[in-house]
C-alpha positions in Angstrom: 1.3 -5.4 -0.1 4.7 -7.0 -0.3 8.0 -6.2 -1.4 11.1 -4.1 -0.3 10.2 -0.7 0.2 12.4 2.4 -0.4 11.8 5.4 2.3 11.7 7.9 -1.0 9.6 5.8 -2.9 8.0 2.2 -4.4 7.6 0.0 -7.3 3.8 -0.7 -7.6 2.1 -2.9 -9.2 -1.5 -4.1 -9.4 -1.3 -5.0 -5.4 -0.4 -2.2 -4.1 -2.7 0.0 -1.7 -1.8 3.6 -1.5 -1.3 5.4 2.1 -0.2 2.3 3.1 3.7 1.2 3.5 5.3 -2.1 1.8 4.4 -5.1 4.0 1.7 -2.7 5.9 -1.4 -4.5 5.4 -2.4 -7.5 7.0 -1.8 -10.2 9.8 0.9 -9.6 12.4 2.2 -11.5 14.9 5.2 -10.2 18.0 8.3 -10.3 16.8 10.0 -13.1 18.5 13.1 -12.3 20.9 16.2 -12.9 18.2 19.4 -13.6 20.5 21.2 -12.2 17.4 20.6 -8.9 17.2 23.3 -8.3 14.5 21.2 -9.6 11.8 18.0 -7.6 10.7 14.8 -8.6 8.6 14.0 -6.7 5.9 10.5 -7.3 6.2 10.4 -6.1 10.1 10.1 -2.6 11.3 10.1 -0.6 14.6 6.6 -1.3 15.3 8.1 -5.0 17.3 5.8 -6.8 14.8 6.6 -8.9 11.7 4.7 -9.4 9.1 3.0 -13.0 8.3 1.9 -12.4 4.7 -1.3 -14.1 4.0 -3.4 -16.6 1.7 -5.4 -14.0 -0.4 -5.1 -10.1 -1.1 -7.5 -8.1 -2.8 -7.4 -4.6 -3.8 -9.7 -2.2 -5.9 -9.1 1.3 -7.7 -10.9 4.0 -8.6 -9.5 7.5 -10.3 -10.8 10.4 -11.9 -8.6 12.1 -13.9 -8.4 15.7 -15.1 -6.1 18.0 -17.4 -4.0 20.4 -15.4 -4.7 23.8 -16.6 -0.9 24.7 -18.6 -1.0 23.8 -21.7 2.7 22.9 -21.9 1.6 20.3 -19.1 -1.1 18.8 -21.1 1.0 19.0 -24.1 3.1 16.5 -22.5 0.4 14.1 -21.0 1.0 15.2 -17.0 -2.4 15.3 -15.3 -3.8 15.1 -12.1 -6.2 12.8 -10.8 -8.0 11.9 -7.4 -8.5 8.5 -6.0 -10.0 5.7 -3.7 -8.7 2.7 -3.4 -9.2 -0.7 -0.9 -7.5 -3.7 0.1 -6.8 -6.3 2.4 -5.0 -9.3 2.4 -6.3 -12.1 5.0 -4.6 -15.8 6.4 -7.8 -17.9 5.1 -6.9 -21.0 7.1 -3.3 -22.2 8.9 -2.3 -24.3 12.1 -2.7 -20.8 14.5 -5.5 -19.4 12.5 -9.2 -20.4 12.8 -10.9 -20.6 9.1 -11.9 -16.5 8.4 -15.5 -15.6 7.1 -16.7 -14.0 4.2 -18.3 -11.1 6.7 -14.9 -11.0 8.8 -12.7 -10.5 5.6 -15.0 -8.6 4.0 -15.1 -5.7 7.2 -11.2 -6.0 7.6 -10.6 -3.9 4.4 -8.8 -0.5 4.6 -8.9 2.2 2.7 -7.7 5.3 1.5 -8.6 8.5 -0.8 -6.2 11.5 -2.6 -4.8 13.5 -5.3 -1.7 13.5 -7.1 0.0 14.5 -10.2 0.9 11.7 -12.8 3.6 12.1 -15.2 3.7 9.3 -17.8 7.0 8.3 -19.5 8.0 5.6 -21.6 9.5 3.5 -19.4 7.0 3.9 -16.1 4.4 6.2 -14.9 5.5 8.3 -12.4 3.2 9.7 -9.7 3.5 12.4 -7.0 0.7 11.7 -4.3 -0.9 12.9 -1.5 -2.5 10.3 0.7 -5.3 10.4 3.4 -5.9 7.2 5.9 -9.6 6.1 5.2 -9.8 2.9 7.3 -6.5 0.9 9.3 -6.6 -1.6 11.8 -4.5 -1.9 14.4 -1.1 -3.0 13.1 -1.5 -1.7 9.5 1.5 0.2 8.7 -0.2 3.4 7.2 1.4 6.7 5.9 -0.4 10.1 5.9 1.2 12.5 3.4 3.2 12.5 0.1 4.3 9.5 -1.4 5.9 9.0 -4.5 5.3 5.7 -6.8 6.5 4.1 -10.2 4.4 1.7 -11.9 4.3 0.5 -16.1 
């Protein structure tokens, strides 16, 4: 839900929400009319939107995982799983904002569901993904397909 993102692949951590890009999830505002346009923000995109971060973020994870069916694959600890997971990350209060609900926050979560190959190493587990959009709202920078992550 935050960091610099790479357009082959991310470092993940415990915050991240598959399906969805770094920086993808939660409030936006217009980008603001920058006389300079020489100078880029990293956390900006083409959408004309930037990203506002926010007070809280939440995410949950659920996998099954299964052995692959070559036995020089299991050997070697790749196996495939499928997954759910959910998120959302929420301004609680600010000087724009009004204060959000418990019900409000609650029914702005997205989601998403897949399958994927994960290959663990001793320096970070590697996964190959595919991702399907559950739940976006109207800004969330989402992305349908394959994605590729790291994580330890």
């Amino acid at each position: 839900m935050g960091g610099h993102s790479s357009p082959i692949c991310n470092l993940r951590g415990p915050l991240s929400l598959l399906g969805f890009r770094s920086r993808g999830v939660g409030p936006t505002e217009a980008r603001r009319d920058n006389s300079d346009s020489s100078k880029t923000d990293d956390a900006s995109d083409s959408s004309g939107r930037d990203t506002l971060g926010g007070d809280i973020a939440v995410t949950s994870f659920a996998d099954l995982s299964f052995d692959l069916p070559l036995k020089v694959l299991r050997d070697s600890g790749i196996h495939g799983h499928c997954f759910v997971c959910a998120g959302n990350l929420a301004i609680l209060t600010g000087d724009y904002y009004r204060p959000i609900s418990f019900r409000e926050f609650g029914s702005s979560f997205r989601s998403s569901a897949g399958a994927g190959i994960v290959i663990p190493t001793k320096l970070a587990r590697i996964e190959i993904n595919y991702c399907q959009i559950l739940r976006q709202l109207d800004h969330d920078r989402a992305k349908r397909g394959i994605q590729f992550s790291f994580s330890s």
